[in-house]
Every structure is written in structure tokens, then in C-alpha cells.
N, C-alpha and C positions, 0 to 999 in steps of 0.2 A: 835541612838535613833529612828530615823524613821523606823528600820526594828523592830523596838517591838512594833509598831504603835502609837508612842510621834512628834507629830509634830513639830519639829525645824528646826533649819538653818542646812546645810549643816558644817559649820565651826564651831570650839567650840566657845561658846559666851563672854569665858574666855579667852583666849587665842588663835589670828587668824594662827595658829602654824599646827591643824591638826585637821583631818573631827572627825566628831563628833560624838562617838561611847561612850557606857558604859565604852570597859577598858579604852579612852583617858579620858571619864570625870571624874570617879574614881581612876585612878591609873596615868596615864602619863603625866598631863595636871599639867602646873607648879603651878596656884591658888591650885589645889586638894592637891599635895604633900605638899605644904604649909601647909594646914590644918590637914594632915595626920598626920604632923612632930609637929604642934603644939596641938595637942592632945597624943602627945606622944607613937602613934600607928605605925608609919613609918617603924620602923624598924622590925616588925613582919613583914608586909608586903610586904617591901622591900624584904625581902627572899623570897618567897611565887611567885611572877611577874615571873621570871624567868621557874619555873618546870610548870605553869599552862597554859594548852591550852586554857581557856574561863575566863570570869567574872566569870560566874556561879560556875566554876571550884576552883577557887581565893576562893569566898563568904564560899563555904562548905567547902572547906581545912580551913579557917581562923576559923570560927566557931567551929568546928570540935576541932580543936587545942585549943581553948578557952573554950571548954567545960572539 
């Protein structure tokens, strides 16, 4: 978050597991996939993690697909 100019902690705030970056906050951070699974959107998602090289990359394919 600090390299897109969001001033935070170094560690996720959720989870003291891994530095703290858009894909850990959205996508790998165990609180996140909680909420992902309990909206019932996981499992699109969960496909998607794998083939994408960025967040950015994730957000437009996921979009994209739902449009």
C-alpha cells in the first residue's frame, strides 16, 4: 500500500503473516478470503490468482468476466 502512496504499517493489520501489499490485502490475507468465501465470490476468484501477474491484472480479468 505504501508504493501507491497509502500510508500504513509495513505488516497486514489483519493478519501479522505478510507485508502488506494490495494482492495480500485482497486476495491472500486469511480475514480477506473469509469475506471473499462469505459473499460467495471466492471461487471465481480463486481461479483467476493463479494466471494473473498483478492486482490490476486480477480486477480487469474479474470485471471483464462479469460483464
Amino acid at each position: 500500500m505504501r508504493n501507491i502512496g497509502v500510508e500504513s504499517q509495513k505488516i497486514c493489520a489483519f493478519c501479522p503473516n505478510d507485508f502488506e501489499s494490495c494482492w495480500h490485502l485482497f486476495l491472500t490475507c486469511p480475514r480477506s478470503v473469509e469475506i471473499w468465501i462469505a459473499k460467495g465470490l471466492w471461487t471465481d476468484i480463486d481461479g483467476l490468482i493463479l494466471s494473473m501477474e498483478s492486482f490490476k491484472d486480477l480486477v480487469l480479468e474479474y470485471e471483464w468476466r462479469r460483464w
